[in-house]
N, CA, C, O and CB atoms as a CASP TS submission, in Angstrom:
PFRMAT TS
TARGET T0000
AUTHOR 0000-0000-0000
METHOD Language model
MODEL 1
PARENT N/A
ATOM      1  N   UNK     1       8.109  30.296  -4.371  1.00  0.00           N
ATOM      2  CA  UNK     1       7.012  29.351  -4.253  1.00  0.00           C
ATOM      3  C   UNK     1       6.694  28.714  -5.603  1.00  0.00           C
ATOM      4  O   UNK     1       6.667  27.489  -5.729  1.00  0.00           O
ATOM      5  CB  UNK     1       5.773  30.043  -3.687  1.00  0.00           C
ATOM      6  N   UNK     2       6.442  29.588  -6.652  1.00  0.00           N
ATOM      7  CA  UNK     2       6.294  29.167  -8.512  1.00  0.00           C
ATOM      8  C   UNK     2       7.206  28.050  -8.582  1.00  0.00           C
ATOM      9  O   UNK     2       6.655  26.972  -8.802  1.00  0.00           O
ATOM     10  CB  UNK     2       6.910  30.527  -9.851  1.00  0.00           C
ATOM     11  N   UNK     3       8.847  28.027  -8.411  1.00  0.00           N
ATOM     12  CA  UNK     3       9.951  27.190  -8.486  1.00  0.00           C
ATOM     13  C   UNK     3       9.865  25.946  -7.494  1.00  0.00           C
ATOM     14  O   UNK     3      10.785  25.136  -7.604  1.00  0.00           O
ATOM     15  CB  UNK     3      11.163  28.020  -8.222  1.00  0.00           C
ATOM     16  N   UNK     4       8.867  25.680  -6.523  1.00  0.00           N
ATOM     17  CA  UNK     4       8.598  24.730  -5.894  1.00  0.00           C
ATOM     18  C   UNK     4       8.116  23.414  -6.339  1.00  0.00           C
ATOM     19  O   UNK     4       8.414  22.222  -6.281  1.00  0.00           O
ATOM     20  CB  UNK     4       7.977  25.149  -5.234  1.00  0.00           C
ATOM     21  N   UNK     5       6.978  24.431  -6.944  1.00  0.00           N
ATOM     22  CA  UNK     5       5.765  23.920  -7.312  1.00  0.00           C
ATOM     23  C   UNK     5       5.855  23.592  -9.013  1.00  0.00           C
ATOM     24  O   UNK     5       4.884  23.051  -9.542  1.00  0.00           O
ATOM     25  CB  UNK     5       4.591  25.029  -6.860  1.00  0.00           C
ATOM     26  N   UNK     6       6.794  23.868  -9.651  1.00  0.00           N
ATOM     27  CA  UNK     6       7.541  23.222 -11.276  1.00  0.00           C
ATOM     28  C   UNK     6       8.481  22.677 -10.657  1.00  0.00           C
ATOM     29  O   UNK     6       8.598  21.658 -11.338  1.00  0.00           O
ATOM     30  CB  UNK     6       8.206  24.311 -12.651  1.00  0.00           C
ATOM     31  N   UNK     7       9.206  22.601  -9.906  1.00  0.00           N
ATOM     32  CA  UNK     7       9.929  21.417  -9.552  1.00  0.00           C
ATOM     33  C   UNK     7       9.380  19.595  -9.449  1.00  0.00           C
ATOM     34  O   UNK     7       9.533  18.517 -10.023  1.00  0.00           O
ATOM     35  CB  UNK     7      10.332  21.887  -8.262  1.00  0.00           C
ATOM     36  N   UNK     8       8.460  20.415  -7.945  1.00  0.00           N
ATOM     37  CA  UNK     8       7.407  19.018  -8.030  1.00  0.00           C
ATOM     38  C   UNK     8       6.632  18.820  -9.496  1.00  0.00           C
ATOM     39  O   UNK     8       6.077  17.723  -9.421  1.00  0.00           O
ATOM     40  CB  UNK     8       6.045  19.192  -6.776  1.00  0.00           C
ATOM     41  N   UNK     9       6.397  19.340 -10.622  1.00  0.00           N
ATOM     42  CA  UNK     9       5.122  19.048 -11.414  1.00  0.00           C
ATOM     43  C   UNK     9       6.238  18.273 -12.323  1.00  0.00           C
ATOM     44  O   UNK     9       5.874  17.273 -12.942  1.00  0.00           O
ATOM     45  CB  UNK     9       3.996  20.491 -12.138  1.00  0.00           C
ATOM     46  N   UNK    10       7.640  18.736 -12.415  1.00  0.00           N
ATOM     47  CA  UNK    10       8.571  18.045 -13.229  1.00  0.00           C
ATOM     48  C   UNK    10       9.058  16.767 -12.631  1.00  0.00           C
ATOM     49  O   UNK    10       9.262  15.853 -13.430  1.00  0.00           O
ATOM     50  CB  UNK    10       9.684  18.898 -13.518  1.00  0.00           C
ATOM     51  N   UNK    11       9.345  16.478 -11.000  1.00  0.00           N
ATOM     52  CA  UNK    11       9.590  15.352 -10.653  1.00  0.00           C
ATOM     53  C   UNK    11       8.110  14.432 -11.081  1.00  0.00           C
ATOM     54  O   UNK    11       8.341  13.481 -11.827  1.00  0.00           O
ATOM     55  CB  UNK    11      10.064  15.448  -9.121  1.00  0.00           C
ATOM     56  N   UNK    12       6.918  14.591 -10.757  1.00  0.00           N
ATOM     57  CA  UNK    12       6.069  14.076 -11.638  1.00  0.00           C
ATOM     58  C   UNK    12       6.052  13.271 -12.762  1.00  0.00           C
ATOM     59  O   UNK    12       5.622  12.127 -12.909  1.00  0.00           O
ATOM     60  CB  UNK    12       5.673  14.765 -11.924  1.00  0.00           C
ATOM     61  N   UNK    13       6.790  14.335 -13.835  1.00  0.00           N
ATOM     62  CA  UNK    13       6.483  14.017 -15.619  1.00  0.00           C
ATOM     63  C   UNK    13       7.869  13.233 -15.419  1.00  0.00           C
ATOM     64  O   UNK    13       8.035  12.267 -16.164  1.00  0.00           O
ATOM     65  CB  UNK    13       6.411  15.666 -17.138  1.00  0.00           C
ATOM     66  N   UNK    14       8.629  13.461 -14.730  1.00  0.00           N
ATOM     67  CA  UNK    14       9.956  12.266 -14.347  1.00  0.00           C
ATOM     68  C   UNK    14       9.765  10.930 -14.445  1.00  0.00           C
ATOM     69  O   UNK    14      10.342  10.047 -15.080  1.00  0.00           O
ATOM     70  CB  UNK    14      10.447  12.275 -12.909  1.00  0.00           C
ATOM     71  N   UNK    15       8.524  10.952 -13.436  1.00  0.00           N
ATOM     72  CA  UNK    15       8.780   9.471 -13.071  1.00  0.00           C
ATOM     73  C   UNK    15       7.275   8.426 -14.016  1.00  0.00           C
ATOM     74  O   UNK    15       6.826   7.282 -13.934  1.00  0.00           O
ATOM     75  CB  UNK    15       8.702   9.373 -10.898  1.00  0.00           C
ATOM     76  N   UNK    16       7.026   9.456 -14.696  1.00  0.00           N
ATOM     77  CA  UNK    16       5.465   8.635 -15.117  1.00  0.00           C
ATOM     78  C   UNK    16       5.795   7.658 -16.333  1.00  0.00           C
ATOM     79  O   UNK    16       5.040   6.720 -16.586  1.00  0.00           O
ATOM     80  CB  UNK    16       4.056   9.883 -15.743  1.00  0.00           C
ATOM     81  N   UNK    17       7.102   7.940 -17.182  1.00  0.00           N
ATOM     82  CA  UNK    17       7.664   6.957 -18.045  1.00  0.00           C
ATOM     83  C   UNK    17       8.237   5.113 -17.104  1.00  0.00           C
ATOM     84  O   UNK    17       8.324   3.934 -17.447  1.00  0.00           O
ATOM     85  CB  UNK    17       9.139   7.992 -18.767  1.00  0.00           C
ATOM     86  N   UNK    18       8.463   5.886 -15.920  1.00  0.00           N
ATOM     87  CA  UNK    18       9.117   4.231 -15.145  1.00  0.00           C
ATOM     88  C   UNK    18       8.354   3.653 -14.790  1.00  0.00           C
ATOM     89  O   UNK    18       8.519   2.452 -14.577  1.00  0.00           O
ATOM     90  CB  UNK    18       9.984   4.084 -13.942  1.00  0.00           C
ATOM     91  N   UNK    19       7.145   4.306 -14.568  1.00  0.00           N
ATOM     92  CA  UNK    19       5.712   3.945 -13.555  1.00  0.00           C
ATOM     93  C   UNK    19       5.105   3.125 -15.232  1.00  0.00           C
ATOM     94  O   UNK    19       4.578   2.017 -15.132  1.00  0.00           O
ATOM     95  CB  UNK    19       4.391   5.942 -12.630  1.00  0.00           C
ATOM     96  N   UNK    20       5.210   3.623 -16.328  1.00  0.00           N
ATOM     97  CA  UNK    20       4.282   3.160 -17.244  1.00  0.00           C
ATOM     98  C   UNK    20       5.209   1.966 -17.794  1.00  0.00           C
ATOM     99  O   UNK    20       4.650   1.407 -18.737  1.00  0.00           O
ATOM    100  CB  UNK    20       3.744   4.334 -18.362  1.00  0.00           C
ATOM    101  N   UNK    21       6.369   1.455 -17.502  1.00  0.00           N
ATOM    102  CA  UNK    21       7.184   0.737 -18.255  1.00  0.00           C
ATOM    103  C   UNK    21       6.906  -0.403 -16.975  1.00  0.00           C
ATOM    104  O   UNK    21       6.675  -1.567 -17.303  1.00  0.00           O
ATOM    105  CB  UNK    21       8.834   1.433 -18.716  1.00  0.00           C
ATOM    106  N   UNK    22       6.933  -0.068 -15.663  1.00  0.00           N
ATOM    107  CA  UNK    22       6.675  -1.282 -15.021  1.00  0.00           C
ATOM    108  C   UNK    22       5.472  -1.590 -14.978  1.00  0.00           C
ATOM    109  O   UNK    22       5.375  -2.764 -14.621  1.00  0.00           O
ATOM    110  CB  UNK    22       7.093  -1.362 -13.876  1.00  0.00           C
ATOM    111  N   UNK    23       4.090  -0.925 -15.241  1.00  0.00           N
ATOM    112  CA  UNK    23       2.787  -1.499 -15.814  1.00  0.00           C
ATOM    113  C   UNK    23       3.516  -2.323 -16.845  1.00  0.00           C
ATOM    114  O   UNK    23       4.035  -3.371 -16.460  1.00  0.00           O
ATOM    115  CB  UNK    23       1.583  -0.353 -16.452  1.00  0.00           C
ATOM    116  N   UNK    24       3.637  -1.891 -18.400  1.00  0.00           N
ATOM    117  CA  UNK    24       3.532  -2.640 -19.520  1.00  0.00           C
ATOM    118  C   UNK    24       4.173  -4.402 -18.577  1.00  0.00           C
ATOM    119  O   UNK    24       3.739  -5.551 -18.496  1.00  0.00           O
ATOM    120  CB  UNK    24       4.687  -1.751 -21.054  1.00  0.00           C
ATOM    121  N   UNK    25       5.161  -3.785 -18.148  1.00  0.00           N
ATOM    122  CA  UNK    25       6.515  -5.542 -17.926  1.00  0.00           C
ATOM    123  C   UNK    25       5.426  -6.515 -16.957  1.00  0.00           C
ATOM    124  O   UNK    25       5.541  -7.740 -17.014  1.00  0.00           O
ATOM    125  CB  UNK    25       8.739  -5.107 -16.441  1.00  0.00           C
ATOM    126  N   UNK    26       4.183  -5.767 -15.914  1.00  0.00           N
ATOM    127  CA  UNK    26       3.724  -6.192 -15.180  1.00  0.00           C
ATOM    128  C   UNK    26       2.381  -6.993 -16.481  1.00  0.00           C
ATOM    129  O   UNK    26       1.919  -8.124 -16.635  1.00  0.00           O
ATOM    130  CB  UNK    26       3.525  -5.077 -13.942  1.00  0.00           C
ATOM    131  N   UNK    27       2.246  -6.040 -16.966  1.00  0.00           N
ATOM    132  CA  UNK    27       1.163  -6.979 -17.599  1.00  0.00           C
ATOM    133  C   UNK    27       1.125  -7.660 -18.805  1.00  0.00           C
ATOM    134  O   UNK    27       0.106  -8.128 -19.313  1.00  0.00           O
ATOM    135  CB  UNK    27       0.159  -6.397 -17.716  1.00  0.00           C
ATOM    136  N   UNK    28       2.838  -7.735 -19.495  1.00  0.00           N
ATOM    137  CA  UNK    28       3.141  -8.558 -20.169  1.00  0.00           C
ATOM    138  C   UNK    28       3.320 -10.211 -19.775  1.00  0.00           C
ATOM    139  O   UNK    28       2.911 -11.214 -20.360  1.00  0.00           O
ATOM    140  CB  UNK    28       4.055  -7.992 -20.560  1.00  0.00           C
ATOM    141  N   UNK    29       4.142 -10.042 -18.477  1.00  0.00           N
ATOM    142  CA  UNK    29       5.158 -11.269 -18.229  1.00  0.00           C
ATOM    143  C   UNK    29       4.489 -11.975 -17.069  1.00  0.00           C
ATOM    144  O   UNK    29       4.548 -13.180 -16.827  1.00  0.00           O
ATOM    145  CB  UNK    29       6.823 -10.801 -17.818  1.00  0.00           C
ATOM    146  N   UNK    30       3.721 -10.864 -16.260  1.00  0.00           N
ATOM    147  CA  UNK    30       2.693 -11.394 -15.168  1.00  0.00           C
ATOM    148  C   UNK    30       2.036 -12.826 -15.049  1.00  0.00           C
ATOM    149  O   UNK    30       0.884 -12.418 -14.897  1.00  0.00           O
ATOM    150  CB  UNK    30       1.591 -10.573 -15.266  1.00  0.00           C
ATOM    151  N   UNK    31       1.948 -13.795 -15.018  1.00  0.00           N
ATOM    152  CA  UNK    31       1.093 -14.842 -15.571  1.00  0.00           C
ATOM    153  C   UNK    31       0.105 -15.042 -13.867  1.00  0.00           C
ATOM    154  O   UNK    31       0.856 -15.301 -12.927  1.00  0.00           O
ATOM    155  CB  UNK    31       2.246 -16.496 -16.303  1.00  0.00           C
ATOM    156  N   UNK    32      -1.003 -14.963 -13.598  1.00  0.00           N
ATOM    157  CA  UNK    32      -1.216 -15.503 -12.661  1.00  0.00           C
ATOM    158  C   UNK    32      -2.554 -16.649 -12.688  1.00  0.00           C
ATOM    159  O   UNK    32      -3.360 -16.763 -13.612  1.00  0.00           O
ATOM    160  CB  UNK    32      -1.248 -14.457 -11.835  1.00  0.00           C
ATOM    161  N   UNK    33      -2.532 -17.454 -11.394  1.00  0.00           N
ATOM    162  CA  UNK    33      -3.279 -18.777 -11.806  1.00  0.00           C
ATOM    163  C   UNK    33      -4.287 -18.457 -10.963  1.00  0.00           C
ATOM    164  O   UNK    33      -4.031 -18.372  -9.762  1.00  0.00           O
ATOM    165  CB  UNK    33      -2.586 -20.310 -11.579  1.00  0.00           C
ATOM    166  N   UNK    34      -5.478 -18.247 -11.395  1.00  0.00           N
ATOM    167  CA  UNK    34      -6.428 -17.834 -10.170  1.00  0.00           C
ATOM    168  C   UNK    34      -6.796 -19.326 -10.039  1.00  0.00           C
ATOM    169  O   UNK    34      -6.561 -20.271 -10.792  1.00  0.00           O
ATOM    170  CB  UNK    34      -7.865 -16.603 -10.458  1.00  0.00           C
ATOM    171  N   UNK    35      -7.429 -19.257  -8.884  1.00  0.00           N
ATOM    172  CA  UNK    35      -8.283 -20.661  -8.083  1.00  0.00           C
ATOM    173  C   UNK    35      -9.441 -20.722  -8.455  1.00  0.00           C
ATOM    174  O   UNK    35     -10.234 -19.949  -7.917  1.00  0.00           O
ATOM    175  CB  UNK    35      -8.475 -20.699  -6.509  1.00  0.00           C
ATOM    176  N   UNK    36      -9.947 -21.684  -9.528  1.00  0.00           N
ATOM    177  CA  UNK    36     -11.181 -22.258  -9.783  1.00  0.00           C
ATOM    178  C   UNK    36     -11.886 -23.105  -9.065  1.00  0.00           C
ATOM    179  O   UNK    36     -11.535 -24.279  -8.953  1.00  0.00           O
ATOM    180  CB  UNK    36     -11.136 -22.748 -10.690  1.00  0.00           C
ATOM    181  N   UNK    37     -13.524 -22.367  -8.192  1.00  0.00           N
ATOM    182  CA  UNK    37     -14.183 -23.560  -7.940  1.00  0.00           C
ATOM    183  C   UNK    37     -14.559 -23.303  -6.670  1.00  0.00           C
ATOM    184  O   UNK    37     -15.356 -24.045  -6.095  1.00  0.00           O
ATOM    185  CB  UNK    37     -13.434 -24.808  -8.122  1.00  0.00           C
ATOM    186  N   UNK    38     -13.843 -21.843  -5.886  1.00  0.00           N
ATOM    187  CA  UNK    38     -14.096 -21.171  -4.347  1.00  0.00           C
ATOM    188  C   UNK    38     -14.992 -20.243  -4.402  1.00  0.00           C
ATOM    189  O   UNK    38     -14.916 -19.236  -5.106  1.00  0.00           O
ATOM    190  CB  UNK    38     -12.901 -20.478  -3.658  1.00  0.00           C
ATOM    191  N   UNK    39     -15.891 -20.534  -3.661  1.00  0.00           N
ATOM    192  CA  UNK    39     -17.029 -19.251  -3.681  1.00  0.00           C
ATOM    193  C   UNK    39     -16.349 -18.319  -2.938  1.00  0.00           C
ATOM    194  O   UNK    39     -15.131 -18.364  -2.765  1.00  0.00           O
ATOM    195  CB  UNK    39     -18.611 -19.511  -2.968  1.00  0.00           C
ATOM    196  N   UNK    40     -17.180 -17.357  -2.425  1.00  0.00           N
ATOM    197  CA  UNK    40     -16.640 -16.213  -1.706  1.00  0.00           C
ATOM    198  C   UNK    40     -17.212 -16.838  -0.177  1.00  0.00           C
ATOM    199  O   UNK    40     -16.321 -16.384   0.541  1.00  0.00           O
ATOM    200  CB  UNK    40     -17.306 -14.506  -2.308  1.00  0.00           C
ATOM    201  N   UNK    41     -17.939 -17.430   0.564  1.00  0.00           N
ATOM    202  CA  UNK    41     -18.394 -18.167   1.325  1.00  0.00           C
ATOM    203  C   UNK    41     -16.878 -18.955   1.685  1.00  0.00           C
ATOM    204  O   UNK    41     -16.328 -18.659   2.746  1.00  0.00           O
ATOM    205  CB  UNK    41     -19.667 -18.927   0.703  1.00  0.00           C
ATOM    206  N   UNK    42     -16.478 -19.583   1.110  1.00  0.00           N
ATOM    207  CA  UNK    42     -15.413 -20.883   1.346  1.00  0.00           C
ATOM    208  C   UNK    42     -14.015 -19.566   1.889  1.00  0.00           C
ATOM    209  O   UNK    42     -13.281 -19.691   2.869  1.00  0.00           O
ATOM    210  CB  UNK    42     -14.971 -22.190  -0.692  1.00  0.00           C
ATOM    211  N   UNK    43     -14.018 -18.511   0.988  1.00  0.00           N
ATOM    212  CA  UNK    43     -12.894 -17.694   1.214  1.00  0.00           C
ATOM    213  C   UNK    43     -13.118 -17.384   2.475  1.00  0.00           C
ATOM    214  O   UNK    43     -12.717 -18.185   3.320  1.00  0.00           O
ATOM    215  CB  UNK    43     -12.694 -16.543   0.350  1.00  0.00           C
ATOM    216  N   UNK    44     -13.867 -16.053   2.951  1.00  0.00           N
ATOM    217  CA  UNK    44     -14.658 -15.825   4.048  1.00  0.00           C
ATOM    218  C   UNK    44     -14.393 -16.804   5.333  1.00  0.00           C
ATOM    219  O   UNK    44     -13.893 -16.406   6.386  1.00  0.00           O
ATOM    220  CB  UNK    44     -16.048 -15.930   3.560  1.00  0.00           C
ATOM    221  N   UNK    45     -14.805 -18.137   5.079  1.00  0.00           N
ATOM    222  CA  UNK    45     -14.786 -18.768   6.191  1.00  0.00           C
ATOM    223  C   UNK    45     -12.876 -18.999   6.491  1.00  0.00           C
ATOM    224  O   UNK    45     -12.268 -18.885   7.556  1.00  0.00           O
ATOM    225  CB  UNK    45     -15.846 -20.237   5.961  1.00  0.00           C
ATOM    226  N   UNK    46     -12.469 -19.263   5.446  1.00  0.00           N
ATOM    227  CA  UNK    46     -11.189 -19.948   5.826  1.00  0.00           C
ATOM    228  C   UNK    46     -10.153 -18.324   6.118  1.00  0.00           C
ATOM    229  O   UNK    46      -8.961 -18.627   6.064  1.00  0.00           O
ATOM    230  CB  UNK    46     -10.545 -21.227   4.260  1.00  0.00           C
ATOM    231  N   UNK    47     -10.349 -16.813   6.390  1.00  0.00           N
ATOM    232  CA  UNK    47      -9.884 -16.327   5.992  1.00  0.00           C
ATOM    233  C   UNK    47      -9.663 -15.970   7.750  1.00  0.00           C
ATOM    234  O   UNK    47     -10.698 -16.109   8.402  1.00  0.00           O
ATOM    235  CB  UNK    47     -10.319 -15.716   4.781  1.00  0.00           C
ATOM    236  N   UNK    48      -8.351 -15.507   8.583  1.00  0.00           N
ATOM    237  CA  UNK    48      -8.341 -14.876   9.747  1.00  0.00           C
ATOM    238  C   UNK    48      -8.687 -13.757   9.979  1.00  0.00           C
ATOM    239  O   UNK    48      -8.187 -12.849   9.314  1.00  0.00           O
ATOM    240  CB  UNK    48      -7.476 -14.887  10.150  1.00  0.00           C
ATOM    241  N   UNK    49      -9.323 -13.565  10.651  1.00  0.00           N
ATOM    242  CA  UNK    49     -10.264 -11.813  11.360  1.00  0.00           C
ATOM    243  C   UNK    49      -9.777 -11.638  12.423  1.00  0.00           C
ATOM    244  O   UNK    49      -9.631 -10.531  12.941  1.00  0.00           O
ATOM    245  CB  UNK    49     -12.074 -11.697  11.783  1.00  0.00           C
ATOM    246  N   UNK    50      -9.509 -12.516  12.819  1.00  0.00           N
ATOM    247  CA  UNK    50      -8.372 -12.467  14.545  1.00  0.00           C
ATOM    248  C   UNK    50      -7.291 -11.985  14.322  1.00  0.00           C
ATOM    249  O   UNK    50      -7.090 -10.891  14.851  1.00  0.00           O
ATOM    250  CB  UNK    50      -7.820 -13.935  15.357  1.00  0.00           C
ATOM    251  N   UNK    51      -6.535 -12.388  13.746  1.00  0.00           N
ATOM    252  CA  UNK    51      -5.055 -12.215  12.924  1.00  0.00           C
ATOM    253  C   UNK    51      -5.413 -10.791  12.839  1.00  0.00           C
ATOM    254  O   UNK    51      -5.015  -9.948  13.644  1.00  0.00           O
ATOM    255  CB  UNK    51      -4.695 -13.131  11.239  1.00  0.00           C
ATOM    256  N   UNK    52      -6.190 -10.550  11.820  1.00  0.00           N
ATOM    257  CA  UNK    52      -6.380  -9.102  10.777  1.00  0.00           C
ATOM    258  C   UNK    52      -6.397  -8.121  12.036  1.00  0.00           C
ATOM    259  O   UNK    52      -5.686  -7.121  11.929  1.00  0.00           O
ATOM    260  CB  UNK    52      -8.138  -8.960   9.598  1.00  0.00           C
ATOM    261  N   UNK    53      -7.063  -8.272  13.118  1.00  0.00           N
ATOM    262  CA  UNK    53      -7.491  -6.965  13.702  1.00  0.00           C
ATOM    263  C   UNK    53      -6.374  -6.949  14.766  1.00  0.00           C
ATOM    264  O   UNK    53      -6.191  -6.030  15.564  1.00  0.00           O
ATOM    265  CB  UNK    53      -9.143  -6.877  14.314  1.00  0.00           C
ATOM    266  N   UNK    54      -5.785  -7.873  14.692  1.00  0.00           N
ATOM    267  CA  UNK    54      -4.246  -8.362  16.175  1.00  0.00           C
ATOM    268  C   UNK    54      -3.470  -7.100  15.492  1.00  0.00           C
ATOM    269  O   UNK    54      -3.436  -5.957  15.947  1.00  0.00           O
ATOM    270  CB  UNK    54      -2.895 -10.605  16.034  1.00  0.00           C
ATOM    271  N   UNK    55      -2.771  -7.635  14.130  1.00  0.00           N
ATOM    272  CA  UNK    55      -2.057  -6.704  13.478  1.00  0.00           C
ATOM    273  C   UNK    55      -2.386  -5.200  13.258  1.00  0.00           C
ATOM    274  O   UNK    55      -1.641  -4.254  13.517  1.00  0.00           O
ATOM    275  CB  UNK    55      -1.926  -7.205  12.422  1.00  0.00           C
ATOM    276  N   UNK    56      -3.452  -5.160  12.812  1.00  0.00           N
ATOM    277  CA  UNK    56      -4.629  -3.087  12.952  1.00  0.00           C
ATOM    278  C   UNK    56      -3.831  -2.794  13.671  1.00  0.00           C
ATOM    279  O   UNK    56      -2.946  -1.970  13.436  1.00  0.00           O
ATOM    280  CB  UNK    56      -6.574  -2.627  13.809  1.00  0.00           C
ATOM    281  N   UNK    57      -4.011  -3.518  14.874  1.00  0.00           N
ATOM    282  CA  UNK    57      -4.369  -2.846  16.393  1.00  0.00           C
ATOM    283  C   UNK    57      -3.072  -2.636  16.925  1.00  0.00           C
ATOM    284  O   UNK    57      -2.936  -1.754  17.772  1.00  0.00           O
ATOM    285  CB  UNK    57      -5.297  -3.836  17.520  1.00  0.00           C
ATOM    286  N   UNK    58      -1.680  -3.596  16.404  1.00  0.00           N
ATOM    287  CA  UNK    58      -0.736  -3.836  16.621  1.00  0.00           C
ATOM    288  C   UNK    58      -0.018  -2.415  15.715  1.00  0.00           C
ATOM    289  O   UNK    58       0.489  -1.595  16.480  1.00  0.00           O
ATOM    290  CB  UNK    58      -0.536  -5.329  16.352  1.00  0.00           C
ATOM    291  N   UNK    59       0.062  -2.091  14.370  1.00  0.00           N
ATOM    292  CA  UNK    59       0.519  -0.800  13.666  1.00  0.00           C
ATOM    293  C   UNK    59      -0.257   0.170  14.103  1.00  0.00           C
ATOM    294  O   UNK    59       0.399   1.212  14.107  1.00  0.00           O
ATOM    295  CB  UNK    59       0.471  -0.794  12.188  1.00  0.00           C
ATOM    296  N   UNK    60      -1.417   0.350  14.501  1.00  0.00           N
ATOM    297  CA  UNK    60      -2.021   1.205  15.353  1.00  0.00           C
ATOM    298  C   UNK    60      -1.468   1.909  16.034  1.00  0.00           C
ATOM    299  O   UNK    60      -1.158   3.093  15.902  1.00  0.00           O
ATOM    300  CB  UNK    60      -2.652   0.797  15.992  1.00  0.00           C
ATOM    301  N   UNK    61      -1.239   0.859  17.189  1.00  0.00           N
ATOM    302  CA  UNK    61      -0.295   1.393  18.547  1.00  0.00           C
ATOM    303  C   UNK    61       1.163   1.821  18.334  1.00  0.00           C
ATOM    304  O   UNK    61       1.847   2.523  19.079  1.00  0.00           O
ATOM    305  CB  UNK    61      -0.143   0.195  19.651  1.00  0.00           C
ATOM    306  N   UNK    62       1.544   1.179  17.012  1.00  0.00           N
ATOM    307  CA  UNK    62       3.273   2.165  16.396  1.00  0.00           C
ATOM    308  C   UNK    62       3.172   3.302  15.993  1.00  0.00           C
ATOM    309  O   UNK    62       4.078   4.112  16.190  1.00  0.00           O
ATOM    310  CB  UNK    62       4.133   1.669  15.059  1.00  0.00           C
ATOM    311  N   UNK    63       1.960   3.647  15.288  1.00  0.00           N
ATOM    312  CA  UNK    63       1.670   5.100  14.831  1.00  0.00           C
ATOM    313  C   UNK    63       1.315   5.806  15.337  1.00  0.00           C
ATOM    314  O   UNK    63       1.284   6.975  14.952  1.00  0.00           O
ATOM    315  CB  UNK    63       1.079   5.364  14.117  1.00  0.00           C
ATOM    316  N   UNK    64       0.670   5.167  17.010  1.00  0.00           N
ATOM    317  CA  UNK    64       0.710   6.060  18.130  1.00  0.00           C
ATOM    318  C   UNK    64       1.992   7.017  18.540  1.00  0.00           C
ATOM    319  O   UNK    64       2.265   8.216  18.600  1.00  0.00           O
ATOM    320  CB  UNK    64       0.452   5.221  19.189  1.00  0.00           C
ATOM    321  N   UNK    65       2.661   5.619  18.807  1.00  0.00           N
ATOM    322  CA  UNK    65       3.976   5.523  19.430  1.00  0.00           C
ATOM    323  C   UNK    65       4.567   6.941  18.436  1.00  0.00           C
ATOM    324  O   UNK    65       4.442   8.136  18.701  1.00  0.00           O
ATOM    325  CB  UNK    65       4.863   3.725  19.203  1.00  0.00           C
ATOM    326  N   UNK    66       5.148   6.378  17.389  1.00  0.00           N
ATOM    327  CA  UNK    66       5.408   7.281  16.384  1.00  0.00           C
ATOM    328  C   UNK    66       5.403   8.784  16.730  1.00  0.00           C
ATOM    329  O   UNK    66       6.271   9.558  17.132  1.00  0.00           O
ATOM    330  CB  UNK    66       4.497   7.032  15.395  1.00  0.00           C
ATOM    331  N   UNK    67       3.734   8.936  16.339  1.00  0.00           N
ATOM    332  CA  UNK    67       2.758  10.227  16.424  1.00  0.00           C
ATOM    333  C   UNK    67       3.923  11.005  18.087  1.00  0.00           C
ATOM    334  O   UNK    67       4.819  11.810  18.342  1.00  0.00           O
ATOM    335  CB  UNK    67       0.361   9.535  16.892  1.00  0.00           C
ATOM    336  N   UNK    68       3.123  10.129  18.642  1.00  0.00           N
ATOM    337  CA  UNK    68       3.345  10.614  20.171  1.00  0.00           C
ATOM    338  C   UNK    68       5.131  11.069  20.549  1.00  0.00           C
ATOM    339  O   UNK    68       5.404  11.976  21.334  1.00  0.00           O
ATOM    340  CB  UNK    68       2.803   9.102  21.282  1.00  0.00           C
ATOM    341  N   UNK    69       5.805  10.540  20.083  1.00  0.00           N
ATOM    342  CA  UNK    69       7.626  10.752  20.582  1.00  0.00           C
ATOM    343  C   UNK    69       7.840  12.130  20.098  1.00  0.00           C
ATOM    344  O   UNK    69       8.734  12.806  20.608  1.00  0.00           O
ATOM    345  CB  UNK    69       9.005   9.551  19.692  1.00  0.00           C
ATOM    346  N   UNK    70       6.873  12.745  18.874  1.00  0.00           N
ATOM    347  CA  UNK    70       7.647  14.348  19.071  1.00  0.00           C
ATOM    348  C   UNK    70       7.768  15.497  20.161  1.00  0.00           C
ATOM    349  O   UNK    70       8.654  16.333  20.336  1.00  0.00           O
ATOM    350  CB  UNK    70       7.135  15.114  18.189  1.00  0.00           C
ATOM    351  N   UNK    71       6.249  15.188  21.021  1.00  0.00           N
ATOM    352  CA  UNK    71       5.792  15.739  22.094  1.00  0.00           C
ATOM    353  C   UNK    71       6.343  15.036  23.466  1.00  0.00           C
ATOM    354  O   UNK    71       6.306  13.814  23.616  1.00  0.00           O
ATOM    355  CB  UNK    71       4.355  15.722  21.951  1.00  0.00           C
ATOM    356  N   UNK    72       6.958  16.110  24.644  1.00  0.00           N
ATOM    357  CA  UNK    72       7.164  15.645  25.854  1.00  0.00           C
ATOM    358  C   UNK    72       6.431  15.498  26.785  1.00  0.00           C
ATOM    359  O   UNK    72       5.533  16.336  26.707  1.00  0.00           O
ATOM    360  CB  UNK    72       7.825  16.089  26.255  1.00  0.00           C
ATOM    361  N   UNK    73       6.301  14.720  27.851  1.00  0.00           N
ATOM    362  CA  UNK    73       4.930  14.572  28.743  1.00  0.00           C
ATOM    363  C   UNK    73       5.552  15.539  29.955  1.00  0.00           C
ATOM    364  O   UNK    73       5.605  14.968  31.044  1.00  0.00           O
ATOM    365  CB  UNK    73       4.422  12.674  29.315  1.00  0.00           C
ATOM    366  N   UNK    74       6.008  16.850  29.931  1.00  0.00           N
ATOM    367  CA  UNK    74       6.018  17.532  30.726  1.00  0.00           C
ATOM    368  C   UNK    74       4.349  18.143  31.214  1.00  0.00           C
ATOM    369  O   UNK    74       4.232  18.950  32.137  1.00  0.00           O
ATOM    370  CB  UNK    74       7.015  18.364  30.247  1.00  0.00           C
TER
END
């Protein structure tokens, strides 16, 4: 169980140099243009809630699906 659990703490200290090198590249080279001049009102209105809850409801029912296929309906 000890050898499990330093395995995982070393895959960890593994990967936290790649994780910190694609921060730095992300927030070197990143450039982004935000939109000047939209309230949160203008966002809001123009934004789909229909859409948003189609899709929920839509991965929802896969993670049912999912969930549900290990068990038989005997």
């Amino acid at each position: 169980m000890l050898r499990n659990r330093r395995k995982t703490y070393t895959n960890f200290l593994d990967t936290r140099p790649t994780g910190g090198a694609a921060a730095a590249i992300l927030f070197f080279f990143l450039n982004l243009n935000p939109h000047q001049g939209r309230t949160l009102e203008q966002h809001v209105q123009e934004f789909d809630f229909v859409g948003l809850v189609l899709v929920m409801a839509g991965v929802i029912c896969l993670l049912i699906g999912f969930n549900s296929s290990e068990t038989s309906c005997e």
